[in-house]
C-alpha positions as CSV (number, residue, x, y, z in Angstrom):
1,X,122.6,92.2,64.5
2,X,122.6,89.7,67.3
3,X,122.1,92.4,69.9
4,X,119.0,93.1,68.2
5,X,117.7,89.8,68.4
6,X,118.4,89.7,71.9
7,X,116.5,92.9,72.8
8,X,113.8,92.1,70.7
9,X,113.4,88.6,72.2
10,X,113.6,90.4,75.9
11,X,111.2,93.0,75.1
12,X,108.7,90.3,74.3
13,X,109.7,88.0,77.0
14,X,108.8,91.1,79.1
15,X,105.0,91.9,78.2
16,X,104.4,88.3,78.0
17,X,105.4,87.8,81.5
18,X,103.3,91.3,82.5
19,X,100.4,89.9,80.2
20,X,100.2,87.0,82.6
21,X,100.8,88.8,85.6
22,X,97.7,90.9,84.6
23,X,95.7,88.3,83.5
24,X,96.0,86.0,86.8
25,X,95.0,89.4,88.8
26,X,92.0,90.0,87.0
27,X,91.4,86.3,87.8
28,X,91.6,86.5,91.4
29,X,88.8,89.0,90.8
30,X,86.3,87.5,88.0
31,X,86.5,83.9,86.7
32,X,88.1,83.8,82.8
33,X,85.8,84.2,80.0
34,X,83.7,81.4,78.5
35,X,84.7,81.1,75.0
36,X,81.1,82.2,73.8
37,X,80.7,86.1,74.3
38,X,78.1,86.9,77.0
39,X,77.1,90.8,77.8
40,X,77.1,89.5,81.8
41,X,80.2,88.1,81.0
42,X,82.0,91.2,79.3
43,X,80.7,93.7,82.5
44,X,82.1,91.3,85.2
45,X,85.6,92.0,83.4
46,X,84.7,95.6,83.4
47,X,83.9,95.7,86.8
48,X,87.1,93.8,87.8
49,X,89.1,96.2,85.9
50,X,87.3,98.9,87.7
51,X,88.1,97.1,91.1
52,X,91.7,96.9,90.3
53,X,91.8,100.1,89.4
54,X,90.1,101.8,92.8
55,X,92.5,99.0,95.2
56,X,95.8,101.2,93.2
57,X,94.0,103.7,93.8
58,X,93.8,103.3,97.5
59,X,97.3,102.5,98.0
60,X,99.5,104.9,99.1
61,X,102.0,106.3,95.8
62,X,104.6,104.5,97.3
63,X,103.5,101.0,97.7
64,X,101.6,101.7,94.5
65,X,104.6,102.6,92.6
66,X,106.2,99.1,93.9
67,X,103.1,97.1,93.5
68,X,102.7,98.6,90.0
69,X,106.4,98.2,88.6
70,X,106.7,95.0,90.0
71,X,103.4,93.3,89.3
72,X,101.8,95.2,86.6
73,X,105.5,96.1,84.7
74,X,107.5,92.9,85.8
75,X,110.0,94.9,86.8
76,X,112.7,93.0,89.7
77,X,112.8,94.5,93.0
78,X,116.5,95.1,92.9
79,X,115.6,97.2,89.4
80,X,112.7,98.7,91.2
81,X,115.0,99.7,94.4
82,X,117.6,101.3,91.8
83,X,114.4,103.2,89.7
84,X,112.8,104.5,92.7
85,X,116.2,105.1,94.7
86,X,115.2,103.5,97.8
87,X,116.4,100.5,99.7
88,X,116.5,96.6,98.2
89,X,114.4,95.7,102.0
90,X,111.9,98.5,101.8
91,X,110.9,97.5,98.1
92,X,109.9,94.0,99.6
93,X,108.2,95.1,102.4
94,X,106.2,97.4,100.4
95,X,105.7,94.9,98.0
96,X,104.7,92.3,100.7
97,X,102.1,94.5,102.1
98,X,100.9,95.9,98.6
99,X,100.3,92.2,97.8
100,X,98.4,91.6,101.4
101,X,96.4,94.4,101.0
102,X,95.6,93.0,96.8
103,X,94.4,89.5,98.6
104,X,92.5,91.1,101.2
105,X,90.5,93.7,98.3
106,X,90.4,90.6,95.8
107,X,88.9,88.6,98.5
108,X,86.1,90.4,99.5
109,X,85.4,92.1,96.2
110,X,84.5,88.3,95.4
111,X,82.6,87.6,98.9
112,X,80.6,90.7,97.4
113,X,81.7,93.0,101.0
114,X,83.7,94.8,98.0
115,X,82.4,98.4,97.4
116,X,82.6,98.5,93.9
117,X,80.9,95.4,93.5
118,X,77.3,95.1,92.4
């Protein structure tokens, strides 16, 4: 019964840890939420979801597939390496540049140069 414990409490431990990851991306994007719904408020999340979602889409599958077990997932890189069957050094590098590229989109996307902004 203790194994079960344990899996359970590592299951959780995981989507907590890719619940933060997702919610500090979507803050790069759009400021959090005040705590008092606003319609203005609710489509600036929408729109940062949808900018998210066209920067994957604009990566190519294999730095996505990195990018998206790693930072979405919370997978390791040595776990992604095995998953994927490629090289420990290639999953960072595509990682690294995944991540670039996510700082570059997140930063203009807020400068409003972004083309899904607006």
């Amino acid at each position: 019964m203790t194994w079960l414990y344990h899996l359970t409490r590592g299951t959780v431990s995981n989507f907590r840890r890719r619940a933060d990851r997702h919610e500090r991306r979507l803050r790069l994007i759009a400021p959090p939420p005040s705590a008092v719904p606003d319609p203005d408020r609710h489509l600036e999340s929408e729109r940062a979801a949808s900018a998210v979602a066209m920067f994957l889409s604009q990566l190519d599958p294999d730095r996505r597939a990195v990018f998206e077990l790693s930072d979405i997932d919370g997978m390791s890189a040595p776990a992604i390496a095995e998953a994927l069957g490629v090289k420990l050094n290639t999953v960072y590098s595509r990682l690294r540049v995944a991540r670039d590229r996510f700082r570059a989109f997140a930063s203009a996307y807020r400068d409003g140069r972004g083309s899904c902004h607006g």
